[in-house]
C-alpha positions as CSV (number, residue, x, y, z in Angstrom):
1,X,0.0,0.0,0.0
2,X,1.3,3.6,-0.9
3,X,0.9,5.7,2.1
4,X,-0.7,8.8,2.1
5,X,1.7,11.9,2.0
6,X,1.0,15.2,3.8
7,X,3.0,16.9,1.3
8,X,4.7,16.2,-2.1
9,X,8.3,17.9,-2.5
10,X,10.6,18.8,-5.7
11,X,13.9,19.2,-4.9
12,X,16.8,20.3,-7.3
13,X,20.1,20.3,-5.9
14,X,23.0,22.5,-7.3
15,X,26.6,23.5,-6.0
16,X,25.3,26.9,-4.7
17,X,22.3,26.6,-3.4
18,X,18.9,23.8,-3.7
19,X,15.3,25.2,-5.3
20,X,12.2,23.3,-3.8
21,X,8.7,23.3,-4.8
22,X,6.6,22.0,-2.4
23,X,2.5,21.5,-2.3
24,X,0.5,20.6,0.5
25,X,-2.1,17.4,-0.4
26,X,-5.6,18.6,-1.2
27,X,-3.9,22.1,-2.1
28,X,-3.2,23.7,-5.8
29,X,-0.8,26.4,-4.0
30,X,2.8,25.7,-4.8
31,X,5.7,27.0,-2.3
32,X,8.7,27.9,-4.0
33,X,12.5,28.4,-1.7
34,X,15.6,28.2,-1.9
35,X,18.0,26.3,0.2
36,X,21.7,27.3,1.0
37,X,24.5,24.7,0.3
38,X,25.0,23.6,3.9
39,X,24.3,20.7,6.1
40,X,23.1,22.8,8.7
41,X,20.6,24.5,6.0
42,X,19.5,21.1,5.0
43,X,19.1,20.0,8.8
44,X,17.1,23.1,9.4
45,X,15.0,23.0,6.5
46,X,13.7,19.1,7.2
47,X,13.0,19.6,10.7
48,X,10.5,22.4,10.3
49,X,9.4,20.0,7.4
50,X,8.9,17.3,10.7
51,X,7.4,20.3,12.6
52,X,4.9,21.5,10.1
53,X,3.4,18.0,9.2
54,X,3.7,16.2,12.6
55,X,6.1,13.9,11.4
56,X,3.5,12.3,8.8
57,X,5.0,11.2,5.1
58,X,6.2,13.5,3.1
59,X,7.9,12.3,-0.3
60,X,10.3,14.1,-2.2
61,X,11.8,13.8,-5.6
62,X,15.1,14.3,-6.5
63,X,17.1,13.4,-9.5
64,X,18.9,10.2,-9.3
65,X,22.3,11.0,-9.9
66,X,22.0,13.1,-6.9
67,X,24.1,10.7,-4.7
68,X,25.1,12.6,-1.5
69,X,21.7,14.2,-1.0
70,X,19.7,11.4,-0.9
71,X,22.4,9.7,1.5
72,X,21.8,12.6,3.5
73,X,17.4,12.7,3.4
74,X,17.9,8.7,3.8
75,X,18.7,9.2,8.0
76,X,15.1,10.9,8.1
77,X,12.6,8.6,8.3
78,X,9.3,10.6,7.3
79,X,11.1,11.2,4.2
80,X,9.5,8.9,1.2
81,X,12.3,9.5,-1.4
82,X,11.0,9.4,-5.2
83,X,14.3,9.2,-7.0
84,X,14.4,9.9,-11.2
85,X,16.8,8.9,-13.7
86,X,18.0,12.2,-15.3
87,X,17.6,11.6,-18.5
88,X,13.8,11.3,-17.9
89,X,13.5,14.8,-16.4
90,X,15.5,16.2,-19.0
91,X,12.7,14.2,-22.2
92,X,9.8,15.3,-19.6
93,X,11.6,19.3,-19.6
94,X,12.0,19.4,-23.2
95,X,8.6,18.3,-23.3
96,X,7.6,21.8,-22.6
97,X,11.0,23.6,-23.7
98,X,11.5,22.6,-27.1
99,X,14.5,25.4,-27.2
100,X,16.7,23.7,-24.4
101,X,16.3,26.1,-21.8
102,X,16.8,24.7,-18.3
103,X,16.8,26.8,-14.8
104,X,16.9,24.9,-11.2
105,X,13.3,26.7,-10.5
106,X,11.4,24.6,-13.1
107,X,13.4,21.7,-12.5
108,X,11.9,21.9,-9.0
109,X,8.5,22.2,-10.3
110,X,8.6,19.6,-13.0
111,X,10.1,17.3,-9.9
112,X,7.2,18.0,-8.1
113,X,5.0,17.7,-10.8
114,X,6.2,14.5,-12.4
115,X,5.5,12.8,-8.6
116,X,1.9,14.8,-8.0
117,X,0.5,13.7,-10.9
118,X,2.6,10.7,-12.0
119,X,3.4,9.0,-8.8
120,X,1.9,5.5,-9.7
121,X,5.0,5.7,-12.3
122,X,7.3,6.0,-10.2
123,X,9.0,3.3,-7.2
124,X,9.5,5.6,-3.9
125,X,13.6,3.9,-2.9
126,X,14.1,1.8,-0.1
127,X,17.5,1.3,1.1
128,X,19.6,-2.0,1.6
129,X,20.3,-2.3,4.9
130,X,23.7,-0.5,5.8
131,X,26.3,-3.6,5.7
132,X,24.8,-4.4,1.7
133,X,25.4,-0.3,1.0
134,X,28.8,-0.4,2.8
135,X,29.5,-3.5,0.5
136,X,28.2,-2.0,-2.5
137,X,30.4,1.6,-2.0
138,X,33.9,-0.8,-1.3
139,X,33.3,-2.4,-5.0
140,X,32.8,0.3,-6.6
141,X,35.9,2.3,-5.0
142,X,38.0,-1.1,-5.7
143,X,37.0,-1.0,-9.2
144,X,37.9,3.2,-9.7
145,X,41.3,2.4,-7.5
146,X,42.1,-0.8,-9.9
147,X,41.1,1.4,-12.9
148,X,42.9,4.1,-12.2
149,X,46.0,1.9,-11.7
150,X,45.5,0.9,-14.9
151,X,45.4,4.6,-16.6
152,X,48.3,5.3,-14.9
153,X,50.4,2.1,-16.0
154,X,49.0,2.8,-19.4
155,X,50.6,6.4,-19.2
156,X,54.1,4.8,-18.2
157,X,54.6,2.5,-20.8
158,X,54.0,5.2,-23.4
159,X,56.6,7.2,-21.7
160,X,58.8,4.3,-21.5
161,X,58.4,3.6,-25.3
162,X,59.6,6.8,-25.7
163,X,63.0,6.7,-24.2
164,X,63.6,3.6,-22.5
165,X,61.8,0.4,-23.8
166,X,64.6,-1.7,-22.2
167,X,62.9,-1.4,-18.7
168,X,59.6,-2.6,-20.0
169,X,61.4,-6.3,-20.2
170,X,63.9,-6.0,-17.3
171,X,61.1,-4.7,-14.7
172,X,57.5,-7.1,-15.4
173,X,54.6,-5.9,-14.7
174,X,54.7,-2.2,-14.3
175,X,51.6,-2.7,-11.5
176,X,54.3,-4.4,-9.1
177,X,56.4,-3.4,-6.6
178,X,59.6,-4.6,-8.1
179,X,59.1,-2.3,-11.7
180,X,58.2,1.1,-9.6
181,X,61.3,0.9,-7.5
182,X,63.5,0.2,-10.5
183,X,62.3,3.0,-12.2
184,X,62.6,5.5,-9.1
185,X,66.1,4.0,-8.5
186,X,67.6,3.6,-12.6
187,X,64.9,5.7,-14.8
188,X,67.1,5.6,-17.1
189,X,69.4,3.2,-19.4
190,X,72.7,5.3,-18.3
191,X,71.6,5.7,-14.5
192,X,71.3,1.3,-14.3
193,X,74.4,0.7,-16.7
194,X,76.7,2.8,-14.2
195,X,75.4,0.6,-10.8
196,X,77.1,-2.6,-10.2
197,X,76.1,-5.8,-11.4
198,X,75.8,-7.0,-8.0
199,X,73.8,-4.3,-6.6
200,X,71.5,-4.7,-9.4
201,X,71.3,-8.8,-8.8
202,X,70.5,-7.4,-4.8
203,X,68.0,-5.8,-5.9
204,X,66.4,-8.2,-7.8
205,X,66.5,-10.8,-5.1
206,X,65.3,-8.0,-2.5
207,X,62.2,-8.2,-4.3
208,X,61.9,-11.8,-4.6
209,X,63.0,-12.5,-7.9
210,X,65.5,-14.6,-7.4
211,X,65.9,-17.2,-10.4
212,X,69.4,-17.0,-11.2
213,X,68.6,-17.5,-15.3
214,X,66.8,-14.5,-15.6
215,X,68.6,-12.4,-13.9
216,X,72.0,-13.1,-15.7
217,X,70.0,-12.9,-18.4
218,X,69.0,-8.9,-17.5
219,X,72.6,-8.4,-16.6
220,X,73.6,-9.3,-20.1
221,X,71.4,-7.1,-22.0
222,X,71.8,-4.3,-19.3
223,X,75.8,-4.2,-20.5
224,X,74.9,-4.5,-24.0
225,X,71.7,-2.1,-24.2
226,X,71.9,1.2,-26.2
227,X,69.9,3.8,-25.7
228,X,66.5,4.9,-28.2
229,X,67.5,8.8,-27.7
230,X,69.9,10.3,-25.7
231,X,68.4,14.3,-26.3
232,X,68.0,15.8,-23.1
233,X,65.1,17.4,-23.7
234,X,63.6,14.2,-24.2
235,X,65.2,11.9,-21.3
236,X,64.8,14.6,-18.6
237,X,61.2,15.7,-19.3
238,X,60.5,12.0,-19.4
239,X,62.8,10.9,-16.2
240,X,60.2,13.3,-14.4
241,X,57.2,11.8,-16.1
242,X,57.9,8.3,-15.4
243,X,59.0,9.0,-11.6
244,X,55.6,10.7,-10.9
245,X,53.7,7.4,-12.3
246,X,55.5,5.4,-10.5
247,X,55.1,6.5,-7.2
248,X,51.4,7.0,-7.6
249,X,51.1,3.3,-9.3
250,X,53.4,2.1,-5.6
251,X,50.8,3.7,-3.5
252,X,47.9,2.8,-5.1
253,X,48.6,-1.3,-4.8
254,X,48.8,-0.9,-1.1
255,X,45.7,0.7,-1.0
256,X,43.6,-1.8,-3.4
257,X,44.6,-4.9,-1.2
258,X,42.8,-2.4,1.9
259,X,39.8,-2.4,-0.3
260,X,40.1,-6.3,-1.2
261,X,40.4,-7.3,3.1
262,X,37.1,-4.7,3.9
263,X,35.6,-6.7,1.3
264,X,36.2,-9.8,2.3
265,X,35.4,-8.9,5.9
266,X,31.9,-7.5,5.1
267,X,30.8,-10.4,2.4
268,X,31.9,-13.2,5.0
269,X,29.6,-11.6,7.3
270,X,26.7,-11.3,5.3
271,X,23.7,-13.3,4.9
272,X,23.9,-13.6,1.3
273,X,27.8,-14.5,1.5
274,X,27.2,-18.4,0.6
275,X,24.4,-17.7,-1.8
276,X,26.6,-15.9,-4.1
277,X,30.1,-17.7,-3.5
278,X,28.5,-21.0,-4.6
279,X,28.3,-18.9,-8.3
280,X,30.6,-20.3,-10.9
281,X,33.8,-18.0,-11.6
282,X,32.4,-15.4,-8.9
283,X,35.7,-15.6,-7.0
284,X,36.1,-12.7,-4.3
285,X,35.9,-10.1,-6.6
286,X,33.1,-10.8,-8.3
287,X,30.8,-12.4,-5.6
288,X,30.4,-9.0,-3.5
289,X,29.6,-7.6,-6.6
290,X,27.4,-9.5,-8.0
291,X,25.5,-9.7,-4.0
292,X,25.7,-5.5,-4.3
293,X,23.8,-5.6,-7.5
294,X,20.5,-7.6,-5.7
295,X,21.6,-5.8,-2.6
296,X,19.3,-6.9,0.3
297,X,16.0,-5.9,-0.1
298,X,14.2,-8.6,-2.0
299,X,11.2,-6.4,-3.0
300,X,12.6,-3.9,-4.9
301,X,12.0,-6.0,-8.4
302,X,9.3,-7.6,-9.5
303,X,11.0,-10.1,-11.5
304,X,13.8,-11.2,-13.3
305,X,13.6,-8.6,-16.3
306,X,13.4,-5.5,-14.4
307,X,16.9,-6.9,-13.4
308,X,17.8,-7.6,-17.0
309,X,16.6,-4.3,-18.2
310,X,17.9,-1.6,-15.0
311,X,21.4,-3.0,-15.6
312,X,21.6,-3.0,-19.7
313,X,21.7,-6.4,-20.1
314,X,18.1,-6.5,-21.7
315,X,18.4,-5.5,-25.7
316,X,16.2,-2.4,-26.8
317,X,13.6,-3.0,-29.2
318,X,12.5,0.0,-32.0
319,X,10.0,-0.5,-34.6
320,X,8.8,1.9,-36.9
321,X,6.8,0.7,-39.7
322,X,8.2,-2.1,-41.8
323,X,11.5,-1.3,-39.7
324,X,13.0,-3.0,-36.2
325,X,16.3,-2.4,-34.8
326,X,17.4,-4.3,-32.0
327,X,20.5,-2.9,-30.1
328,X,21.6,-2.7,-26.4
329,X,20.7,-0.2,-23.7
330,X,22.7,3.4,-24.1
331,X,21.5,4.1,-20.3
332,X,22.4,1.7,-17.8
333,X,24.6,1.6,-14.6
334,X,27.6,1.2,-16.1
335,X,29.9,-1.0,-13.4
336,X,26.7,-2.7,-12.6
337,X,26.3,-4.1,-16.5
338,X,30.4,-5.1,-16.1
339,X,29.3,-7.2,-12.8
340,X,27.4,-9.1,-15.0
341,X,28.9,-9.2,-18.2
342,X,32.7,-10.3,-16.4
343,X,30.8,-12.9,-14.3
344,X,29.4,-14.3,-17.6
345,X,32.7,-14.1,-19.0
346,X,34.3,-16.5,-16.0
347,X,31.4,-18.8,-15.7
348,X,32.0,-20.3,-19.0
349,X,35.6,-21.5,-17.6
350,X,33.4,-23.1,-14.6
351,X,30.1,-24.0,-15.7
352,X,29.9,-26.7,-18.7
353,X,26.2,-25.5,-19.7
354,X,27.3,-21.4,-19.7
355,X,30.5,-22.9,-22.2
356,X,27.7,-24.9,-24.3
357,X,25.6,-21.9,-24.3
358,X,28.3,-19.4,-25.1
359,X,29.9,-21.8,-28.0
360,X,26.0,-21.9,-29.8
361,X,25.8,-18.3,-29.5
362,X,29.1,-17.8,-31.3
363,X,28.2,-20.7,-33.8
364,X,24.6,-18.4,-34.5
365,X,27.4,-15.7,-35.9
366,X,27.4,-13.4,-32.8
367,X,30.5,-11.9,-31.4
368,X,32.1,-12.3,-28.4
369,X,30.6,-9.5,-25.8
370,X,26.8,-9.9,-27.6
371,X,27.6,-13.5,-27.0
372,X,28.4,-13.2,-23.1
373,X,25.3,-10.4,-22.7
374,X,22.9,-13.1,-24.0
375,X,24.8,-15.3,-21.4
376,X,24.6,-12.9,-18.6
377,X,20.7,-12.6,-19.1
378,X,20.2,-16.3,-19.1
379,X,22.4,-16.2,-15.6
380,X,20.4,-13.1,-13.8
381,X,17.2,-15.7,-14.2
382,X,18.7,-17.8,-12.7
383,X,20.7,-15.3,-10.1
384,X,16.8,-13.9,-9.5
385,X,15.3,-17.3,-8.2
386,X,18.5,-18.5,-5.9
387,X,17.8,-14.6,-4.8
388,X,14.2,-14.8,-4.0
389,X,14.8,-18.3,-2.6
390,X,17.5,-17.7,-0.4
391,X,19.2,-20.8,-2.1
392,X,23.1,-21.2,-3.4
393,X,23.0,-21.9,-7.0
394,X,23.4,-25.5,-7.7
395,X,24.9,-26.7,-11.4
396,X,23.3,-30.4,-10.8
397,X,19.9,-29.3,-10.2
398,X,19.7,-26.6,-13.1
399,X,21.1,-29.4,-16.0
400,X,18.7,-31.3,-14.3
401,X,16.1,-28.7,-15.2
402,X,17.3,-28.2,-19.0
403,X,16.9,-32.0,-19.2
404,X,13.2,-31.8,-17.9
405,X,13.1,-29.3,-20.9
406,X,14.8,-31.1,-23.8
407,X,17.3,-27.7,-23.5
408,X,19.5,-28.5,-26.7
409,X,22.6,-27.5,-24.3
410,X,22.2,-31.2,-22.7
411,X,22.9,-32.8,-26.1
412,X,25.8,-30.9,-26.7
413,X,27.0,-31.3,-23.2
414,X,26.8,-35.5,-23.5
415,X,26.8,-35.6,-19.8
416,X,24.6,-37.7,-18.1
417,X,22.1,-36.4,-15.7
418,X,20.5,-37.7,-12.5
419,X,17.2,-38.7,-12.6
């Protein structure tokens, strides 16, 4: 049951300030103010909003991108929070705007209009419980930190192309501890060529690289490298570039293995821990993930394809006319359409009906990623019920299930099947 609200509220935040609209139930009289940018504005504002209407329901709506207000409105629980994609206030403001035009005021008012008089459209947004929203903020940070690592390595081996493509062999993987302090200590081919072979060996083994081979093998080229270019303008500009990367690229693994232990802490404790570590190829990365992305409260989809479709994974449909295009969603949560589309991507290496399913797909002519989104919406059925259920996925009892069905997967799989 909806409940009954004393007051409906559009609220459009900005950097400066916040414009509200608000109208009383039963009343055509629309109250316009402005906000300052302040916690203690925003504290002040909501509890004369708790004053005026005796603490009664009052729901506001506020574009959805609009992360750390509605974090903050979330702690107050008369609040009924109406969130909207942006995209759809900006289609229903061109409605009436066909020149483009945009100011906060209106934005307020269509906020408060699109809930007054479209509010059976729209799902007022109950929060996972705070241990799922802890879990879901570590994953996400993880994935920007192990990103950003990557940018940044990216970054360094273009520099290092540029004047000193030796180090790429003689230092691995640029992401580990043993290429950053080689670069800070020789960041160049002269700088390593003048230290001693056996401080360079020392080295080597003080970062646990110690197979005798290779590093004889580094020695040797070390002595017998030349340099790409030796113009200063070139090496020392570069020297400075390649420094900086590295140190940030040194302090960055540290803090990625902090984010990988809270993780593991939090989705050991949770409920939902076994119900999602019993998924093929999920692993410890992509189990918390994939538990963020139901989150905890198991009423906020009505089935499996609201899933399929809030995430991207769902294919768009046009027709017009004689003509139909199918293609895939433009708006969609980003990381949470990579949860699923890397944890289709590992299945098949763990589940012998995802690898059948993926192999038919690629035999039908499609490529690889349309191939793995056609498996990742076949796996969020399935991800949906063991949800609902409470259960742990269980690989027997689904090919016992495509069997039941005559699924053309069990012929190519040849397996046997328990009655």
């Amino acid at each position: 049951m909806k409940p009954h609200l004393a007051a409906s509220i559009g609220l459009d935040w900005a950097d400066a300030h916040h414009d509200v609209s608000l109208q009383e139930s039963g009343s055509d009289t629309v109250e316009r103010r402005r906000i300052a940018h302040t916690p203690e504005a925003l504290k002040e504002w909501v509890a004369e909003l708790r004053h005026r209407f005796g603490g009664r329901p009052v729901g506001l709506c506020v574009e959805l991108s609009r992360g750390p207000l509605i974090h903050a409105l979330l702690e107050y629980e008369f609040l009924v929070l109406f969130p909207v994609n942006p995209l759809s206030l900006k289609r229903f403001r061109d409605t009436f705007a066909t020149s483009g035009a945009k100011d906060d005021p209106t934005d307020a008012d269509l906020l408060l209009e699109l809930l007054t008089k479209h509010r059976d459209r729209l799902r007022a947004w109950t929060p996972d419980d705070p241990k799922t929203r802890a879990l879901g903020r570590l994953v996400q940070a993880r994935r920007k930190t192990v990103d950003l690592r990557t940018r940044l390595t990216q970054q360094l081996r273009a520099e290092l192309k540029g004047y000193f493509p030796q180090a790429l062999d003689w230092t691995g993987k640029l992401t580990n501890q043993l290429a950053c302090d080689f670069l800070l200590r020789w960041p160049t081919l002269h700088s390593v060529q003048r230290a001693r072979p056996e401080t360079v060996r020392k080295f080597y083994y003080g970062h646990n690289c110690r197979r005798g081979d290779l590093i004889a093998k580094r020695l040797h080229e070390i002595r017998a490298a030349v340099p790409l270019t030796t113009d200063p303008a070139i090496v020392e500009t570069s020297v400075l570039t390649v420094q900086m990367l590295a140190r940030q690229i040194r302090l960055l693994g540290p803090s990625i293995a902090r984010f990988e232990e809270e993780i593991g802490k939090l989705f050991a404790d949770h409920p939902d821990a076994e119900l999602f570590s019993s998924l093929p190829g999920a692993g410890p990365a992509l189990a918390p993930r994939l538990l963020a992305a139901f989150g905890s409260n198991r009423e906020r989809f009505d089935g499996a394809i609201e899933v399929q479709q809030y995430s991207g994974i769902a294919p768009v449909t046009e027709r017009s006319g004689q003509k139909t295009w199918v293609h895939w969603r433009w708006s969609a949560p980003t990381f949470l359409r990579q949860s699923f589309h890397e944890f289709a991507g590992f299945s098949i290496l763990y589940s012998a009906w995802a690898r059948a399913f993926y192999d038919l797909q690629r035999e039908r002519g499609k490529g690889h990623h349309a191939a793995l989104r056609a498996l990742s919406f076949k796996w969020i059925r399935i991800l949906f019920r063991c949800w609902q259920d409470r259960t742990p996925y269980d690989e027997t009892h689904y090919l016992r299930a495509l069997h039941k069905r005559g699924s053309p997967l069990i012929e190519r799989l040849k397996l046997p099947v328990a009655a």
